[in-house]
N, C-alpha and C positions, 0 to 999 in steps of 0.2 A: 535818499535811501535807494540802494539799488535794488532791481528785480529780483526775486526770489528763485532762486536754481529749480526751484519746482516751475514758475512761471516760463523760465527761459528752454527747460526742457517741451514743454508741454507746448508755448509756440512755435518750435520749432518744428513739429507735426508729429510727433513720437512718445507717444501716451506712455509714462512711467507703469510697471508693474503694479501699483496702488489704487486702490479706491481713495481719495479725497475727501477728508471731511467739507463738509458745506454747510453743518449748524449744531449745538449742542447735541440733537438726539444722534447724531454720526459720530460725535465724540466719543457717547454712553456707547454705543454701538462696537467701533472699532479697538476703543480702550479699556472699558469697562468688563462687559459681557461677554468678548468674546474670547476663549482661551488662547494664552499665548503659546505660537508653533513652536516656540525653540525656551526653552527652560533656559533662562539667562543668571539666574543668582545664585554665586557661589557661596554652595553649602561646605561645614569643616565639622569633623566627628568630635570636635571639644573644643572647650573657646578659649584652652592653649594654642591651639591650631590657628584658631581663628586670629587671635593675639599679635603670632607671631608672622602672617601673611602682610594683617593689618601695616604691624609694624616696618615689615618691607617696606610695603608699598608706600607707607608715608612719607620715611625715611626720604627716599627716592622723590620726593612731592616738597620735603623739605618743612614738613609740620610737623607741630610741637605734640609728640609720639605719648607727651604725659597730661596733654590735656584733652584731645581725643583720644581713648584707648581704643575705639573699636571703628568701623566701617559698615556701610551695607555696598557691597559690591559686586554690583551684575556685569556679565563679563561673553563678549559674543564673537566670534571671528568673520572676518572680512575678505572677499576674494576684490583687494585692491589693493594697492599701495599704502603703506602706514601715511605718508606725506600728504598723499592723496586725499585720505578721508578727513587729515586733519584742515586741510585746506577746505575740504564742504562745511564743516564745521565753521571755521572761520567768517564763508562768506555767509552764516545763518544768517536772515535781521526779524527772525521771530515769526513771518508765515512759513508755514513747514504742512504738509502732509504727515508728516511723522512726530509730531506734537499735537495732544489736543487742544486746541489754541482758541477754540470757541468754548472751553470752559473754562482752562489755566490760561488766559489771556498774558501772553505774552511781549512785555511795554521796553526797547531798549531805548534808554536816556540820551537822547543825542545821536542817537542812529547808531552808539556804539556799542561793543560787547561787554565794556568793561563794568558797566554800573545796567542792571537788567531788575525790572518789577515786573511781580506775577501777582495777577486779580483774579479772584475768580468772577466769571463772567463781567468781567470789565473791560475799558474801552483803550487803544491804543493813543496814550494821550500825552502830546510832548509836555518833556518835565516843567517847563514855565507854565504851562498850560492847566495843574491840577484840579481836578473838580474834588471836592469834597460829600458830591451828593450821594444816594443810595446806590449809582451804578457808574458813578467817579474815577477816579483813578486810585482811591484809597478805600473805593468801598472793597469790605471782604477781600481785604489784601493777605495772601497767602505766602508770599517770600518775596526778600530782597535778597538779590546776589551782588557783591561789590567783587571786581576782581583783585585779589591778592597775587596772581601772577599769571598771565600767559605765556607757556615757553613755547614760541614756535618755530625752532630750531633745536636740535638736541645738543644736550649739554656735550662740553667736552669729554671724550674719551667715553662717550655712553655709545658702547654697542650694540641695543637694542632699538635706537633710532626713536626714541622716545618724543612727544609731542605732547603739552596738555594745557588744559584749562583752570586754575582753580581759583573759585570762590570763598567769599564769606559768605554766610549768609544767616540771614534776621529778617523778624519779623512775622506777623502769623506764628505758625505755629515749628517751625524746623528753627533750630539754633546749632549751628556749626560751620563745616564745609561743606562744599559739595564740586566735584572734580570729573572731566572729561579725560582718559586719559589714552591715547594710541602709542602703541608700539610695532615694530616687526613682531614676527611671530616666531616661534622658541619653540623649533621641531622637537629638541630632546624632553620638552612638556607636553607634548603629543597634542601638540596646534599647528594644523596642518594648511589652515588658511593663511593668506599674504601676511594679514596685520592682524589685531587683536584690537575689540574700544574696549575701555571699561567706563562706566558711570558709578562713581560710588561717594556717598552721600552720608553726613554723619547728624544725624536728628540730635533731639535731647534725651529721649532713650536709649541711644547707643555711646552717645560721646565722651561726657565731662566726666571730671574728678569724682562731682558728688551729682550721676547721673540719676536720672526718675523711675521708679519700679514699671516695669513694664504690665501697664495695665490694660485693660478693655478695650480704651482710646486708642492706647498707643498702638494695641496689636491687630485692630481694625485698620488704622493708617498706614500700618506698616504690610498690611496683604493687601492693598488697594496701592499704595507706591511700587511693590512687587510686580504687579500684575500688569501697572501699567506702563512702567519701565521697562519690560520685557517687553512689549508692545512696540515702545519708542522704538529700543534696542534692535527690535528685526527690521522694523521698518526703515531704520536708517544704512541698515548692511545690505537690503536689498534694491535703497535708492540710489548706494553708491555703485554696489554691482552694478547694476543695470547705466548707470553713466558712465563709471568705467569703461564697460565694455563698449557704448556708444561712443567715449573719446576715443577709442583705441582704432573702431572700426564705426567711421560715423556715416559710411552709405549704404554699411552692412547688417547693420542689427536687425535684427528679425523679433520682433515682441507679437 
């Protein structure tokens, strides 16, 4: 596995804009508790609205529009290059600063993106390797993502220079998709930044044909994945800034 872009920045003598988690109570800290600076989840005044953005955007993603009808889709702009951030994304391999990774432990199979398990509080443990015990690689397992397709090149005749990741995903407690997606940015929609991420993710209260009444559960999961998706979300726009800027001008950056 290679170095972590947070690693390779940080030896190189030039401290990221970020505080670093270092153990679960950093996680609760930084993802939990403390409010998100940038309001990242896009809200729709009816869920016609809602309906038919969804349906865009899936369209464009190339899922079946009648078995997911809805999304949850947080959405933040970027001063970099849409290629750019898709390429950080890329080289992730699960330590990050901008994931909390000492609670949602994050396991990729073979060092690669396509097949990715999340434990809570579990251990990074190659797939031959599984433990079955209480803090295993299957203990309090919370999602499997299998990839359905990484596009990392934009499709032909796509003039938004589109980039993305999607998922299956099962297991625990989320059953659907779940989708990384970068574009340029689309000044006549009043995005003024380089590119645009979206993270957007389709549970079992949002998805299926014959979806779950949104209950107690569901709607405590669903302010708690807000909150801390908006968290990922800035923290990942502000690690790119900030390397960005250090690729452009790497004896000038002033932090």
């Amino acid at each position: 596995m290679t170095r972590s872009p947070d690693t390779i920045t940080e030896a190189a003598g030039k401290k990221p804009p970020l505080n670093r988690s270092y153990g679960i109570f950093d996680d609760i800290k930084y993802f939990f508790l403390k409010t998100p600076k940038v309001k990242t989840l896009i809200k729709f005044n009816s869920k016609e609205d809602r309906h038919r953005y969804n349906e865009s955007i899936m369209q464009r993603i190339d899922v079946d529009v009648d078995k997911y009808k809805m999304l949850n889709i947080h959405r933040i702009g970027v001063e970099a290059p849409a290629s750019y951030l898709f390429g950080e994304l890329m080289r992730w391999n699960g330590d990050s600063m901008c994931w909390p990774n000492h609670i949602a432990k994050v396991n990729l199979q073979d060092n690669k993106l396509e097949n990715i398990q999340v434990t809570l509080f579990g251990r990074s443990t190659p797939h031959s390797k599984k433990r079955k015990g209480i803090f295993g690689s299957h203990a309090l397992q919370l999602f499997i993502l299998k990839a359905i397709r990484i596009q990392q090149t934009p499709a032909p005749y796509d003039t938004d220079n589109a980039r993305y990741m999607l998922y299956q995903s099962s297991g625990g407690y989320p059953i659907g998709v779940f989708c990384m997606y970068v574009r340029t940015s689309i000044p006549e929609r009043g995005e003024k930044e380089m590119a645009q991420l979206f993270i957007m993710v389709s549970f079992n209260f949002y998805g299926k044909k014959h979806s779950a009444n949104k209950n107690l559960v569901n709607r405590i999961w669903e302010g708690v994945h807000n909150r801390v998706t908006a968290h990922v979300a800035y923290r990942f726009k502000r690690l790119c800034e900030w390397k960005f800027e250090n690729f452009k001008h790497p004896d000038g950056l002033d932090v």
